[in-house]
N, CA, C and O atoms as CSV, one atom per row, in Angstrom:
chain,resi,resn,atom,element,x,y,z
A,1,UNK,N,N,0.841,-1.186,0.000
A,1,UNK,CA,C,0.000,0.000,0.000
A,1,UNK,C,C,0.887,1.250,0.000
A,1,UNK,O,O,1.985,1.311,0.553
A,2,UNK,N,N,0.454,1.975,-0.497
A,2,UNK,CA,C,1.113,3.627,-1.029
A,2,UNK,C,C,0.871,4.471,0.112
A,2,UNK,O,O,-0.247,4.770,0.532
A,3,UNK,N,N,1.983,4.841,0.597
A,3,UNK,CA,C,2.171,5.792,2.027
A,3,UNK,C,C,1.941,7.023,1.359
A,3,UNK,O,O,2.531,7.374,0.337
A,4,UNK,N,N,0.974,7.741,2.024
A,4,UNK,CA,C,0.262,9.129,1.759
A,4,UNK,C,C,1.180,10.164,2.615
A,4,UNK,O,O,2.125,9.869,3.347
A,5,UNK,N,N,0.625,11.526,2.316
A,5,UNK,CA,C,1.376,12.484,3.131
A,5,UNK,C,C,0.158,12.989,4.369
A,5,UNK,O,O,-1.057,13.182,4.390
A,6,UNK,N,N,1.181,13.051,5.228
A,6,UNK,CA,C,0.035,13.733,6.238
A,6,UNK,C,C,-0.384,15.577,6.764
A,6,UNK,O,O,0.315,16.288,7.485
A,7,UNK,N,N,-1.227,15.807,6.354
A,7,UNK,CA,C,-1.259,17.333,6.429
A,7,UNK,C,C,-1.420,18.023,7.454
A,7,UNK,O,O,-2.325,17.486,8.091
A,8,UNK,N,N,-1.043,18.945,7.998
A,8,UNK,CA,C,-1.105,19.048,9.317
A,8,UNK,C,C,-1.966,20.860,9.132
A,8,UNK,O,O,-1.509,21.759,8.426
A,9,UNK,N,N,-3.327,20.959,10.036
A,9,UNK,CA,C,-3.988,21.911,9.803
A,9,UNK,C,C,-3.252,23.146,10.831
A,9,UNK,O,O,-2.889,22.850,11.969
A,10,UNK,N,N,-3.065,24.752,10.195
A,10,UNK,CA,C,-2.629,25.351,11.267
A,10,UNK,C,C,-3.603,26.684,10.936
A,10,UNK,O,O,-4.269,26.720,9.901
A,11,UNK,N,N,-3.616,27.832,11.971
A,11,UNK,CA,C,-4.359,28.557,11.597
A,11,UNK,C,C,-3.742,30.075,11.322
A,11,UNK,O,O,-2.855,30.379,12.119
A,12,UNK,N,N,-4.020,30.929,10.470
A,12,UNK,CA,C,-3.217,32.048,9.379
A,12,UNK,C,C,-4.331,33.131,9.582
A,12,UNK,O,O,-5.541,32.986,9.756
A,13,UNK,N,N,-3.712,34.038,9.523
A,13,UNK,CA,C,-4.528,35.695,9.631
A,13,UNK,C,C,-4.970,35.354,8.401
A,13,UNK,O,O,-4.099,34.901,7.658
A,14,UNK,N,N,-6.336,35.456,7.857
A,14,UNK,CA,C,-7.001,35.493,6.891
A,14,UNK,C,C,-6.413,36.706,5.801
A,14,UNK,O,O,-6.179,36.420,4.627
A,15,UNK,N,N,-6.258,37.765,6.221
A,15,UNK,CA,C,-5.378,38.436,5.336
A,15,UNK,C,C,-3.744,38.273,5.034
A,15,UNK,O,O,-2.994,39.159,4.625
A,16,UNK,N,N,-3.471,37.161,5.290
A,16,UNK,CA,C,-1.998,36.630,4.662
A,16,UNK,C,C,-2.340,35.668,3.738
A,16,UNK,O,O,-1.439,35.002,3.228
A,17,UNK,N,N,-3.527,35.476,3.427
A,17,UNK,CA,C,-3.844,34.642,2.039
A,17,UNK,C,C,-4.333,35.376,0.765
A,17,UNK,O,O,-4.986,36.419,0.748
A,18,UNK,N,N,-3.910,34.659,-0.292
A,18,UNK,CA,C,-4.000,35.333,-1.635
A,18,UNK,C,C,-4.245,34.618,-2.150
A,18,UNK,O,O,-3.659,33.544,-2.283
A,19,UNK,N,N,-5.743,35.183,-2.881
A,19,UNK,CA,C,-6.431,34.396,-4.123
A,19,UNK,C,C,-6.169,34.092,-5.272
A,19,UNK,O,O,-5.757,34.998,-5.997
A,20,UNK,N,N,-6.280,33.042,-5.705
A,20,UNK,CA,C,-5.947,32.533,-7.237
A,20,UNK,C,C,-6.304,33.929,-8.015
A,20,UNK,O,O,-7.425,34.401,-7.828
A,21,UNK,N,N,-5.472,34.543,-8.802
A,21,UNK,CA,C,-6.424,35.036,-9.683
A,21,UNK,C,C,-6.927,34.244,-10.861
A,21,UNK,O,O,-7.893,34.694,-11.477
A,22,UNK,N,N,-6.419,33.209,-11.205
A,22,UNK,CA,C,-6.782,32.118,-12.307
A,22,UNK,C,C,-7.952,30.999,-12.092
A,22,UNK,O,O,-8.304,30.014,-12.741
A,23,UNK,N,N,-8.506,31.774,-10.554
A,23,UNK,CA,C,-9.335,30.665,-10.027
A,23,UNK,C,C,-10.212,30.870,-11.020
A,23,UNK,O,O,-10.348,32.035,-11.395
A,24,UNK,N,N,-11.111,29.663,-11.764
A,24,UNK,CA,C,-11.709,29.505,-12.284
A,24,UNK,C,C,-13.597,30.135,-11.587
A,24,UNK,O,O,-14.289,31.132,-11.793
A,25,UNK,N,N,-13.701,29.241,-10.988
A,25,UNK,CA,C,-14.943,29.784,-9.995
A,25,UNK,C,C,-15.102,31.063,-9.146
A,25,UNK,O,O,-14.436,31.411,-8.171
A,26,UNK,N,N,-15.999,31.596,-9.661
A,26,UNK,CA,C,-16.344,32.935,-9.167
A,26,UNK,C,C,-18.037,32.833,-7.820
A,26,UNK,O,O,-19.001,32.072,-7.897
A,27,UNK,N,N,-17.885,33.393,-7.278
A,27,UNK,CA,C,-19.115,33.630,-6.287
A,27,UNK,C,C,-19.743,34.245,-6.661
A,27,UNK,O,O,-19.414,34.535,-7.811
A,28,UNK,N,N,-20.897,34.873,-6.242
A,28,UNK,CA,C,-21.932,36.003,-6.157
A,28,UNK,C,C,-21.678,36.052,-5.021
A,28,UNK,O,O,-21.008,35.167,-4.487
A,29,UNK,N,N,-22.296,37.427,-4.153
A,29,UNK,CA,C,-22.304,38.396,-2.761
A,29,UNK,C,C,-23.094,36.866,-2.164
A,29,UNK,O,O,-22.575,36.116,-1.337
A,30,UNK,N,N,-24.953,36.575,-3.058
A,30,UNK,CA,C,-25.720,35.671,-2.285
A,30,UNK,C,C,-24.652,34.593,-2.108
A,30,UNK,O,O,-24.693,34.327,-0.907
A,31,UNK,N,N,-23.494,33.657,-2.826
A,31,UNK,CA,C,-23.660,32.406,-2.286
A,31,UNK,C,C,-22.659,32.804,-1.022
A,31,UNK,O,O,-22.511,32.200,0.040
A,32,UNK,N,N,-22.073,33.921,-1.449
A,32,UNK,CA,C,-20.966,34.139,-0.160
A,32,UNK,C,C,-21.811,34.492,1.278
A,32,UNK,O,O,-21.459,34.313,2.444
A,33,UNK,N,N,-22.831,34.957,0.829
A,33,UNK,CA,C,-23.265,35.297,2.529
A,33,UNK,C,C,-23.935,33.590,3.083
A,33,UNK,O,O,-23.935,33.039,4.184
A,34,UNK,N,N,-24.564,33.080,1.431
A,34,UNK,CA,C,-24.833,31.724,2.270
A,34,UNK,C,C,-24.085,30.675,2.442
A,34,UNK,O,O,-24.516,29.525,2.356
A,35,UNK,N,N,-22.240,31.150,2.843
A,35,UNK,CA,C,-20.876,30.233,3.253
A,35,UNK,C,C,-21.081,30.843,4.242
A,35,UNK,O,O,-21.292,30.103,5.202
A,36,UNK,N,N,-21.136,32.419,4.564
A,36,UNK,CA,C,-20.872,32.815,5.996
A,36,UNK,C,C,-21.914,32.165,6.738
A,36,UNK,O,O,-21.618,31.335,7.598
A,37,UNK,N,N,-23.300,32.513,6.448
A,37,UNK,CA,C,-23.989,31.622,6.961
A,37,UNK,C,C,-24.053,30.039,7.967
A,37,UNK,O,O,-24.562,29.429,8.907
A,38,UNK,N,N,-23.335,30.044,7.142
A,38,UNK,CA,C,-23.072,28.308,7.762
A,38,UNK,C,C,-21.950,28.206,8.487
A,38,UNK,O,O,-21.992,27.385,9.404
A,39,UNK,N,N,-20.794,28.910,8.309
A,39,UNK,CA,C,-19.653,29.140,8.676
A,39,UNK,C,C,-20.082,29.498,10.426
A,39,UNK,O,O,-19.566,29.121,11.478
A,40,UNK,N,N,-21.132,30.298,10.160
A,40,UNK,CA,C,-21.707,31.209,11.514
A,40,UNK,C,C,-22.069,30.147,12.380
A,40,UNK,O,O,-21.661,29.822,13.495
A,41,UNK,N,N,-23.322,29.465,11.264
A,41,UNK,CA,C,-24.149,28.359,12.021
A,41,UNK,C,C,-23.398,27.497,12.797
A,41,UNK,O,O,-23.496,27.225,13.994
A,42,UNK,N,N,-22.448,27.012,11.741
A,42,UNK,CA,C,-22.093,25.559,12.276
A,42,UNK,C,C,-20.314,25.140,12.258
A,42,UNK,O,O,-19.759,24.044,12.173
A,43,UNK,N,N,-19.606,26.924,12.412
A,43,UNK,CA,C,-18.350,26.718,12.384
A,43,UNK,C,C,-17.575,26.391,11.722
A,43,UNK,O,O,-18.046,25.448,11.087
A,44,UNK,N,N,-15.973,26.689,11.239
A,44,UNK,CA,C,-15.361,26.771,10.370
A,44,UNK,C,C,-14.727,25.552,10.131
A,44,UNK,O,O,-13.647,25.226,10.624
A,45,UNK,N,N,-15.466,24.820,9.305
A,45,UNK,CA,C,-14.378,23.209,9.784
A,45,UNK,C,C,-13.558,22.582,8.969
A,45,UNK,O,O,-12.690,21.734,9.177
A,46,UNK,N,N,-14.084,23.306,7.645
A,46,UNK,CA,C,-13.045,22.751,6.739
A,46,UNK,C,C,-12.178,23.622,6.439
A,46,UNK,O,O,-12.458,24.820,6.485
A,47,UNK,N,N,-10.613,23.043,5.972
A,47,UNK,CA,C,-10.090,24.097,5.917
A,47,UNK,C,C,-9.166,24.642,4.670
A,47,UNK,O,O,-8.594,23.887,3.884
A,48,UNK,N,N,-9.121,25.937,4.623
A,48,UNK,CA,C,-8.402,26.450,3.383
A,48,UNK,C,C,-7.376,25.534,2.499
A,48,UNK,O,O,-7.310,24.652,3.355
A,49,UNK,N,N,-6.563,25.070,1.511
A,49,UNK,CA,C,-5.861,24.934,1.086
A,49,UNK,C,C,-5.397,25.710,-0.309
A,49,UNK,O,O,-5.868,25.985,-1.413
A,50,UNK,N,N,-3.776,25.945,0.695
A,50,UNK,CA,C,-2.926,27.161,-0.345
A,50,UNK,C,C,-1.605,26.402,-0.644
A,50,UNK,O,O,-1.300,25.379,-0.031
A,51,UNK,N,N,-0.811,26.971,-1.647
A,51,UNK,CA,C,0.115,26.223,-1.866
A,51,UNK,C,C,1.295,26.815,-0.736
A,51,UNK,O,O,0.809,27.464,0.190
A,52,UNK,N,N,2.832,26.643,-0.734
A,52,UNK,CA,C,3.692,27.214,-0.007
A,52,UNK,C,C,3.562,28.972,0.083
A,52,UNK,O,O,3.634,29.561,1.162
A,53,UNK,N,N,3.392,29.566,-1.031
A,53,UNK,CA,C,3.208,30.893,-0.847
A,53,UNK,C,C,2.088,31.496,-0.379
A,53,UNK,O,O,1.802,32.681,-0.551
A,54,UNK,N,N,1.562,30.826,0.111
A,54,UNK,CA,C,-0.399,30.962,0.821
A,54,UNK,C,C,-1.531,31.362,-0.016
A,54,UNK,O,O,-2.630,31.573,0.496
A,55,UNK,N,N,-1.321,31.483,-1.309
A,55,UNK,CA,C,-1.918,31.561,-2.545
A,55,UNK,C,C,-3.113,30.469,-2.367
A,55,UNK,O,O,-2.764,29.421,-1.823
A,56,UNK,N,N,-4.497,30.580,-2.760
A,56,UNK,CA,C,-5.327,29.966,-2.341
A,56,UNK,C,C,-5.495,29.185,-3.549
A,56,UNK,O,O,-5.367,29.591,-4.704
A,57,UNK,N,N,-5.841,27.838,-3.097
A,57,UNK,CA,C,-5.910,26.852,-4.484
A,57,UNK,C,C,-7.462,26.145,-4.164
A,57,UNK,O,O,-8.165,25.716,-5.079
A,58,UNK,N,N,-7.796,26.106,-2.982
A,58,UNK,CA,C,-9.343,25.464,-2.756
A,58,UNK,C,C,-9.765,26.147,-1.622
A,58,UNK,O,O,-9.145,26.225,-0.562
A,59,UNK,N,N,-10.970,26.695,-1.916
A,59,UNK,CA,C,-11.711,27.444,-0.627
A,59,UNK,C,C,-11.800,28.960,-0.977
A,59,UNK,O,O,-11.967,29.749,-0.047
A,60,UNK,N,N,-11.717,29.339,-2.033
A,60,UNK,CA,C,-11.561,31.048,-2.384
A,60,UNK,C,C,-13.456,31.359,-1.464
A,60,UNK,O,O,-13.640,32.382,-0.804
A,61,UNK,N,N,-14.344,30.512,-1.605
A,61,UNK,CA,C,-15.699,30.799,-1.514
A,61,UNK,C,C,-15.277,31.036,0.314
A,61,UNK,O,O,-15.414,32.086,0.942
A,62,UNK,N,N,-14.828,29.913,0.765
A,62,UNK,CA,C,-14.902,29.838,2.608
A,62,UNK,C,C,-13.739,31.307,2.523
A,62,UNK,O,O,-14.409,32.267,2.904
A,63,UNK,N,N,-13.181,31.490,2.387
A,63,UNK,CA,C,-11.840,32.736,1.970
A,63,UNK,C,C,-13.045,33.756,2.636
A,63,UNK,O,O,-13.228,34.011,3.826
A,64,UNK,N,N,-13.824,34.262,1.400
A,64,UNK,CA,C,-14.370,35.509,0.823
A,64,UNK,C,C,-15.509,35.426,1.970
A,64,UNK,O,O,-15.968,36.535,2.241
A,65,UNK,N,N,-15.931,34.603,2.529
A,65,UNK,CA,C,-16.829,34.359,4.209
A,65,UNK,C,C,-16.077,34.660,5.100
A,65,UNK,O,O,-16.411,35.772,5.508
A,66,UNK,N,N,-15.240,34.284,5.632
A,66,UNK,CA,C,-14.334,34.343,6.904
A,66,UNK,C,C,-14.093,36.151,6.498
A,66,UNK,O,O,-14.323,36.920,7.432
A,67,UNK,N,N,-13.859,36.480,5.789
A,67,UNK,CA,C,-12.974,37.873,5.186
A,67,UNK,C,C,-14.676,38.530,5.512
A,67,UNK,O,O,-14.669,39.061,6.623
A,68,UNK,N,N,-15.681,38.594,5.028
A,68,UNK,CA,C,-16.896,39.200,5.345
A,68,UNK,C,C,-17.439,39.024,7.070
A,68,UNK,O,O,-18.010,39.933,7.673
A,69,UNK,N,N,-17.188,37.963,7.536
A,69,UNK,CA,C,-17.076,37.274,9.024
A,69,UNK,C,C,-16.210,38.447,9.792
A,69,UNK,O,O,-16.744,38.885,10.811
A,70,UNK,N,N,-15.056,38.951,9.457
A,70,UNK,CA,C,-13.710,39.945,9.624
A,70,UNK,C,C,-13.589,38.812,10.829
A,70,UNK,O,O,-13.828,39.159,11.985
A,71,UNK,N,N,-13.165,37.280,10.486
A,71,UNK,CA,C,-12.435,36.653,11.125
A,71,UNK,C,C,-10.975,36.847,10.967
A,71,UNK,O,O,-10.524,37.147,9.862
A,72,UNK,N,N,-10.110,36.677,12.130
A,72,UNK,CA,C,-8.728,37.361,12.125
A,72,UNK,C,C,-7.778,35.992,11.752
A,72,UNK,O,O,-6.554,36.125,11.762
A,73,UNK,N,N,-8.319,34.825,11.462
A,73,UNK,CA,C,-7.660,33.346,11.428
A,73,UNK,C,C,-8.608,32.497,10.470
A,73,UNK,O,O,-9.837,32.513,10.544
A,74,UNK,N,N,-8.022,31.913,9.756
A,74,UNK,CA,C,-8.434,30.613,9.405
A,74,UNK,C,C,-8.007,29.359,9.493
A,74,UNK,O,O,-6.916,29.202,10.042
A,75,UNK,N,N,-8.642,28.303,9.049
A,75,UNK,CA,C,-7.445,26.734,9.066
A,75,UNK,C,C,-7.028,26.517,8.159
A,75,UNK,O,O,-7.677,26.099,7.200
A,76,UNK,N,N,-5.635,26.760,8.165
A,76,UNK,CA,C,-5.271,26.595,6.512
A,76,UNK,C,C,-4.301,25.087,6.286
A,76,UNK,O,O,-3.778,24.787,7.360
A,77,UNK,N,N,-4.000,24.235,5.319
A,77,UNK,CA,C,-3.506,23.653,5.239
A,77,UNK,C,C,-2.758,23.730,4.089
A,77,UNK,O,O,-3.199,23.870,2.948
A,78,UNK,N,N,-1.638,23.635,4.421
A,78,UNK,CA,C,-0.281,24.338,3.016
A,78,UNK,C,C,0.117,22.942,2.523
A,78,UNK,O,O,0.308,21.940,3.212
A,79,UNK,N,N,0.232,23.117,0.772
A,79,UNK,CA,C,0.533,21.886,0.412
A,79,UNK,C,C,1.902,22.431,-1.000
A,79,UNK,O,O,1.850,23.530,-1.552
A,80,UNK,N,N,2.777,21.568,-1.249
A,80,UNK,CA,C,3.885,22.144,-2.294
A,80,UNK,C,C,3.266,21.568,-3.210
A,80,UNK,O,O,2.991,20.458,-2.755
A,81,UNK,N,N,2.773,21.673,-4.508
A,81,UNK,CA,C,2.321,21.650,-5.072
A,81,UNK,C,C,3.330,21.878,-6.644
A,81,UNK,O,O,3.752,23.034,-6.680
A,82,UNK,N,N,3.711,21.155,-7.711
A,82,UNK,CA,C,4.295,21.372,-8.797
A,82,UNK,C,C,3.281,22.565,-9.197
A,82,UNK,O,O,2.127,22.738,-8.803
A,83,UNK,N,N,4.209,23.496,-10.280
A,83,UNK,CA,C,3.852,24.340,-10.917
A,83,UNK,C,C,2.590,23.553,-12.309
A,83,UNK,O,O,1.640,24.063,-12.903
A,84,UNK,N,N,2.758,23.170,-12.325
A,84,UNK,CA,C,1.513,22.327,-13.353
A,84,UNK,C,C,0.610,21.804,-12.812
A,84,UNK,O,O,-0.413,21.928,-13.487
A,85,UNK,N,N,0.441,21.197,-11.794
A,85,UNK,CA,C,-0.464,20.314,-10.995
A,85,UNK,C,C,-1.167,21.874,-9.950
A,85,UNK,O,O,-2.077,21.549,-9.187
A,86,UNK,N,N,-0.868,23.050,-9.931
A,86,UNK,CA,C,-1.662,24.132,-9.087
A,86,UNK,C,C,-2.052,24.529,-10.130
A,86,UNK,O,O,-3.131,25.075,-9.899
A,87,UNK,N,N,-1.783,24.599,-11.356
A,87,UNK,CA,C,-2.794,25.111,-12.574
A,87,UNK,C,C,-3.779,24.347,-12.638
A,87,UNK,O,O,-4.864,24.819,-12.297
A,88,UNK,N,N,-3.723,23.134,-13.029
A,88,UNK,CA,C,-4.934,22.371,-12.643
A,88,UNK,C,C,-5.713,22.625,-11.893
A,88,UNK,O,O,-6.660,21.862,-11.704
């Protein structure tokens, strides 16, 4: 069996992260208030993933909540990522 990597979650001033600008998926204001929403409801549990430079590669939507939230932290989990495989 193929030994995986283990990620270890830590938590980052929400403004030391930077959004894809190549992110493909865009929000509206509504779906973002209905992430904060839930974020509110039922807490922040999943968490960001950025590559080494904290550049956001999954979660721009939970991002743009926490940032409307003016939460001062998120859970981010940093992954190195090849330059071809974060374009993807």
């Amino acid at each position: 069996m193929k030994s995986r990597k283990k990620y270890q979650i830590e938590y980052l001033a929400t403004s030391s992260l930077h959004p894809n600008p190549r992110n493909a998926r865009k929000h509206s204001e509504k779906q973002i208030a209905q992430i904060a929403a839930s974020i509110d409801a039922f807490d922040n549990l999943e968490p960001i993933v950025t590559d080494t430079k904290l550049m956001i590669v999954a979660g721009h939507g939970r991002w743009l909540a926490a940032t409307k939230l003016k939460f001062l932290q998120v859970p981010v989990i940093r992954v190195e990522f090849s330059p071809s495989y974060s374009r993807a």
